[in-house]
C-alpha positions in Angstrom: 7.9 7.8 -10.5 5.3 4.5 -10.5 2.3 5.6 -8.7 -0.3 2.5 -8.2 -3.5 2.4 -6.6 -4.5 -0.2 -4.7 -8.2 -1.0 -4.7 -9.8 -4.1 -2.4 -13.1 -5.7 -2.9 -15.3 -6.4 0.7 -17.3 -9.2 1.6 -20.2 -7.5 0.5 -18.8 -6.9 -3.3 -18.1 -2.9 -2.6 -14.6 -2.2 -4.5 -13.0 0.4 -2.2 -9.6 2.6 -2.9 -8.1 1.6 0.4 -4.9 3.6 -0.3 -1.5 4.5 -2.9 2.1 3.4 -3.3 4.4 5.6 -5.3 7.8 4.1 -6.3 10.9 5.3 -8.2 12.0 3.2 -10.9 14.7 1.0 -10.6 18.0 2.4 -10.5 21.3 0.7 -11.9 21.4 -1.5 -8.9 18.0 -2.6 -9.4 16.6 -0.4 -6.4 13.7 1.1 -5.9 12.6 3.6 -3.4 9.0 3.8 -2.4 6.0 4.4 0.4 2.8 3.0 0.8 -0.3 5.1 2.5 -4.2 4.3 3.3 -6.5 6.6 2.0 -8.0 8.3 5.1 -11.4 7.8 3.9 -10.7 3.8 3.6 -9.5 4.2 7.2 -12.8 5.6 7.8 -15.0 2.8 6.5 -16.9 0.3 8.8 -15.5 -2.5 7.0 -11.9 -1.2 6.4 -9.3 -4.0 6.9 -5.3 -4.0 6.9 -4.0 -5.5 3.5 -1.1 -6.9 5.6 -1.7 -7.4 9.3 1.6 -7.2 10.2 3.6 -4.9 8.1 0.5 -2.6 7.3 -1.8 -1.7 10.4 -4.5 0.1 9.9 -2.8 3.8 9.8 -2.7 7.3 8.9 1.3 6.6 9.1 3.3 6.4 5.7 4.9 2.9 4.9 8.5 2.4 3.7 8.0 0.0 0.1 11.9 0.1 -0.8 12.9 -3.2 -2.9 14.6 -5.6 -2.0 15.1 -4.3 1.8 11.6 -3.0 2.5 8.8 -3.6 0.4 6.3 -6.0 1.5 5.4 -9.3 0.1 1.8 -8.0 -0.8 3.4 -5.8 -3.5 6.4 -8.1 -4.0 
């Protein structure tokens, strides 16, 4: 299991955690299973933003990051 966290810098130079995706390595076929999740406390924050507008909204809910199918580009 790959477990990264993703950290984003705000306009006003604060480095936040804004949340974690946890993967499987590659199996023979060259897929990977995966999720993607904001830190409720990022959520939280004045200044919080979505990473991806349109395939991560601003959201409690756990994101599906399988490769090739899933994943999105921002982790591509």
């Amino acid at each position: 299991m790959i477990r990264l966290i993703v950290k984003v810098a705000l306009p006003d130079n604060t480095t936040l955690t804004c949340g974690e995706i946890i993967t499987t390595k590659p199996d023979f076929r060259g897929v990977i299973k995966g999720a993607f999740r904001y830190q409720s406390e990022y959520l939280k924050h004045p200044l919080a933003f979505p990473i991806d507008p349109v395939s991560l909204p601003l959201s409690l809910n756990e994101f599906p990051a399988d490769r090739p199918a899933d994943v999105q580009y921002i982790f591509a």
